[in-house]
N, C-alpha and C positions, 0 to 999 in steps of 0.2 A: 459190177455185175448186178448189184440190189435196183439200181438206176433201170436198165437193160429189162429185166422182168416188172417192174412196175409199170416201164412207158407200154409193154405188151398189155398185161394186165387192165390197163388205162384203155387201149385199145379194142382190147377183147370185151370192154365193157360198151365200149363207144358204140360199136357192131351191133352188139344185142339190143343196145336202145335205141336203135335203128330200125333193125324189123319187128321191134316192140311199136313203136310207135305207127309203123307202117301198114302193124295188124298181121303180119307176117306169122303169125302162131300155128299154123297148122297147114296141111297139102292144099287143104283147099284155095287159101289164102297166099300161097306163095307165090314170090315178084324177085323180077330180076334183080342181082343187088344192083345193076346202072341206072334201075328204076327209082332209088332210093339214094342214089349217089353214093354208095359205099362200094370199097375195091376187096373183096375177098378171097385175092391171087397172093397179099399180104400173108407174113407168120400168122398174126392174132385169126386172119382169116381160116387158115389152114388147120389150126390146131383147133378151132372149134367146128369144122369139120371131121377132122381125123376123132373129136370128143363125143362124135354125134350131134353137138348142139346145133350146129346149123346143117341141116337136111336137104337134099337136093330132092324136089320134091317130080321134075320132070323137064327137059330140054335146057338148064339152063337155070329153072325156078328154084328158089331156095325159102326153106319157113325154118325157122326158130321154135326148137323143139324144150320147152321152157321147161318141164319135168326133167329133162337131163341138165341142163344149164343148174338145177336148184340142187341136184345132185352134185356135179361140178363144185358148187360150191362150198357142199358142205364139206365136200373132200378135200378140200384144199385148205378149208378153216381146222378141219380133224388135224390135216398135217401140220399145219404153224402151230398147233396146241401142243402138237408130242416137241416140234424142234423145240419150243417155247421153255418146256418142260425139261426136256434134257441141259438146256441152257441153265437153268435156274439147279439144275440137283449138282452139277459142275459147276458152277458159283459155291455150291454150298458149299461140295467135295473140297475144294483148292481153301476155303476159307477154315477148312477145320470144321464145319458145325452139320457135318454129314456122315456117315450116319449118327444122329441123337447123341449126345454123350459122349463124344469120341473124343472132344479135351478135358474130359474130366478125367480122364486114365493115365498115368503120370507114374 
């Protein structure tokens, strides 16, 4: 499954340096994604529409809404900080050295 949401992720990046590069940032600037060779009928596609990051801006045109994409991000680094987090306090938990002092009591 870790494989699965990486190659999206991989994906979902690929997208954005697409209509980065394409200048795709705003309504005024929006281009079909066949204009840029990207297919956005895709998951990665879909899901940063359903995110807001990619904008349908009129018939078809799409821009790359970068203030939600940076948001996106950091929402998703918040989350792997708390899994991260919980991961490590349950290492400690199972190892005995959670909470503080807890094998020194005997």
């Amino acid at each position: 499954m870790g494989a699965a949401v990486a190659v999206m992720l991989i994906k979902e990046r690929q997208l954005v340096e697409a209509f980065t590069r394409a200048g795709a940032t705003s309504a005024t600037s929006a281009v079909h994604p066949g204009d840029i060779s990207v297919d956005i009928g895709g998951v990665a596609g879909r899901r940063l529409i359903e995110h807001a990051v990619l904008r349908e801006a009129d018939a078809g045109r799409y821009y790359l809404d970068l203030l939600t994409w940076e948001a996106l991000r950091r929402q998703r680094r918040r989350i792997l900080f708390v899994i991260l987090l919980v991961i490590a306090l349950g290492a400690l938990f199972l190892a005995g050295q959670f909470p503080p002092g807890a094998r020194l009591q005997r």
